[in-house]
N, C-alpha and C positions, 0 to 999 in steps of 0.2 A: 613533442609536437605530434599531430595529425595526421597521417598521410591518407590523403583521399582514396587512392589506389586501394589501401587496405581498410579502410571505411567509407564506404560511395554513398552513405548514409548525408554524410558532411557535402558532397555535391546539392544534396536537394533541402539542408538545412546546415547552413555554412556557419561556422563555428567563428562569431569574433574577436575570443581570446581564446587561441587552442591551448593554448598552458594550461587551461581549468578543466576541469569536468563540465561534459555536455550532458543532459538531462534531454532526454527527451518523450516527451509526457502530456499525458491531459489530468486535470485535477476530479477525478476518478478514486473511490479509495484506496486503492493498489498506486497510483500515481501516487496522492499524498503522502501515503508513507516515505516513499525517495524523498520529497521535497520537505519533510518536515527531519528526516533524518540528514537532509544536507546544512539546513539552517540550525540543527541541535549542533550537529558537531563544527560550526562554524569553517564547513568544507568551502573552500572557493569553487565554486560552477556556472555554467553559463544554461539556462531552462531554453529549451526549443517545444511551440505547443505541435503536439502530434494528434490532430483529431482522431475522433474514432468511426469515420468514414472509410469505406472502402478506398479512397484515390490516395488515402496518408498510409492506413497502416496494412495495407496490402498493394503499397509500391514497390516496386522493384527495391528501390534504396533504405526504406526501413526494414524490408526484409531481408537485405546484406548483414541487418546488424540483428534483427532476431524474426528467425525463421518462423515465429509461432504468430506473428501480428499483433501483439500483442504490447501494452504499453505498461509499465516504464521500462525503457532502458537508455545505458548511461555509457558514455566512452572514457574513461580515465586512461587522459596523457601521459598520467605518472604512474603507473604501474607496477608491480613488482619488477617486472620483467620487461618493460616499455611499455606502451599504450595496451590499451584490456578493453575490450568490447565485453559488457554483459544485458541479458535480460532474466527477465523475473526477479518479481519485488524484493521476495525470501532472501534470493542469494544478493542482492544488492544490499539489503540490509546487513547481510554477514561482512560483506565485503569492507561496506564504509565502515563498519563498527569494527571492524580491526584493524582497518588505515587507520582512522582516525582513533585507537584505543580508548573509542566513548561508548557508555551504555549497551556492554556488553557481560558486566561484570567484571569482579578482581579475580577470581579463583575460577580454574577449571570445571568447578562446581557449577558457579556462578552459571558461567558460558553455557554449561550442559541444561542447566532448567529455563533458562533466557530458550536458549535456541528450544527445548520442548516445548515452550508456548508461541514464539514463533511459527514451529510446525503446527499444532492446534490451530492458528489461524489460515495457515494456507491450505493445509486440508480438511479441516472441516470449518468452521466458521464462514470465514468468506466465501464457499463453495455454496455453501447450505443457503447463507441471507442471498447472496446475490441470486440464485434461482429462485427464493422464493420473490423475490421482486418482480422475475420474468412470470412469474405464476398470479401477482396480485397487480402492479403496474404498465409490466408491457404488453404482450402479444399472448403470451400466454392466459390472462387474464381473460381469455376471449372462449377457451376451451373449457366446455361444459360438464366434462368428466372432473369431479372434485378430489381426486383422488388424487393426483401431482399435487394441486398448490395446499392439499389437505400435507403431505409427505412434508416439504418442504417447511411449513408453516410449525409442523409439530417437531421437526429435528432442530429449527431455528429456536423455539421454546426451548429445549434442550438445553444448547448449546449455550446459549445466552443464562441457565440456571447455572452451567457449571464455572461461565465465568463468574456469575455472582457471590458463588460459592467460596472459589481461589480465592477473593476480594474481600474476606471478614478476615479484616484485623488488618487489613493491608492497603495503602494508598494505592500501589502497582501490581502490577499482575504479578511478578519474579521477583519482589524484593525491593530495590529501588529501580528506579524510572529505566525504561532499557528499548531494545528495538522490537521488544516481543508489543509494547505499549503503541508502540507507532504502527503496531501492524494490526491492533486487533482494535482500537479506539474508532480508527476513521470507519472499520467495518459496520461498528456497534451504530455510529452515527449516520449510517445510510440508511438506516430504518426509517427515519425521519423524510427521506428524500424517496422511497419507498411508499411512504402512508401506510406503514406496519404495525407500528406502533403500542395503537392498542389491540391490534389482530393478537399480536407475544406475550401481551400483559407486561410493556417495558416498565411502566408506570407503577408496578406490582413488588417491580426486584429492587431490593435491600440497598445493593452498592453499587449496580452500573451506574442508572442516570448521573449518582456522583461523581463519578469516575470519570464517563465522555465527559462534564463539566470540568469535572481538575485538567484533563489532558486537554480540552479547547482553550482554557482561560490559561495558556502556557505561551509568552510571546512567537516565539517560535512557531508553533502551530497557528497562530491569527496570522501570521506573514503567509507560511507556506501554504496553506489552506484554498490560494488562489494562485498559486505556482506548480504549470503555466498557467498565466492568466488567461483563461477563455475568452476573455470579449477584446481581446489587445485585437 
């Protein structure tokens, strides 16, 4: 169970079945990956939507559970060790994929090149597209020096060739389908929500656009894709 005391998180977003896993999240690419990694490994959880307004994720009570503001993070009642408060996607993803011994690979090999491309997405991939987005769609887009969303724009090219690259001869990025997949598909697929698209030449590469295809057309990923639902 719960205890509010030691997550005050759960006073401002009260938990209906505390036995599950609480999520708490906006469907955001870093969000999705949780919610697509809880419905692959047929985890029981309960989704709480956490906007991404100053008065959610810079309250008092979401910052009990991660001090950075930042969304997703998850409370598991069943813990190794009792209840586990974590945030950041990366280690969230480690986490369920070894509760739940899914898509993480069989051999210590496995895990090792799984988790290298995990890392690749949280250090560079989703760092790189998400500023370039601040440079071509939000506020940045407004600064007349071309030299940021030039940087951005050309490491994003980059980035995106070398996944193209991993991908000849290969459905997955690591082998078979894993959490490195959940963490770098919804990235690829913010281009899209971005107006990038043809800025990267996505239209140019080999095996992505097949690729965000094969991983959206995945049931799992059409559920979780709106978990938490924004307009609930």
């Amino acid at each position: 169970m719960i205890d509010s005391a030691k997550f005050p998180i759960t006073t401002r977003w009260p938990a209906q079945d505390p036995s599950v896993i609480q999520l708490y999240s906006y469907p955001t690419p870093n969000g999705v990956k949780v919610s697509v990694a809880l419905e692959e490994m047929n985890l029981p959880y309960e989704p709480h939507l956490v906007t991404l307004s100053d008065a959610d994720v810079k309250s008092a009570e979401f910052l009990s559970l991660n001090p950075n503001n930042k969304i997703p993070a998850i409370i598991d009642p069943n813990g190794p060790d009792g209840p586990i408060g974590l945030f950041e996607s990366g280690a969230i993803l480690l986490y369920l994929a070894e509760k739940s011994g899914k898509f993480i690979g069989t051999t210590a090999s496995d895990k090792a090149l799984i988790t290298q491309w995990l890392m690749f997405q949280m250090g560079g991939l989703g760092p790189m597209l998400g500023q370039m987005g601040f440079f071509f769609k939000f506020a940045g887009a407004d600064i007349e020096d071309p030299r940021p969303r030039d940087r951005y724009r050309d490491e994003a090219i980059r980035l995106l060739k070398v996944v193209d690259g991993q991908l000849n001869g290969r459905d997955w990025i690591a082998g078979d389908y894993s959490i490195a997949d959940m963490a770098i598909a919804p990235w690829i697929n913010a281009l899209e929500f971005y107006g990038t698209k043809d800025v990267v030449g996505y239209h140019d590469l080999k095996n992505v656009p097949a690729y965000v295809e094969r991983f959206y057309n995945r049931p799992a990923v059409q559920k979780a894709k709106t978990i938490p639902d924004p307009n609930r």
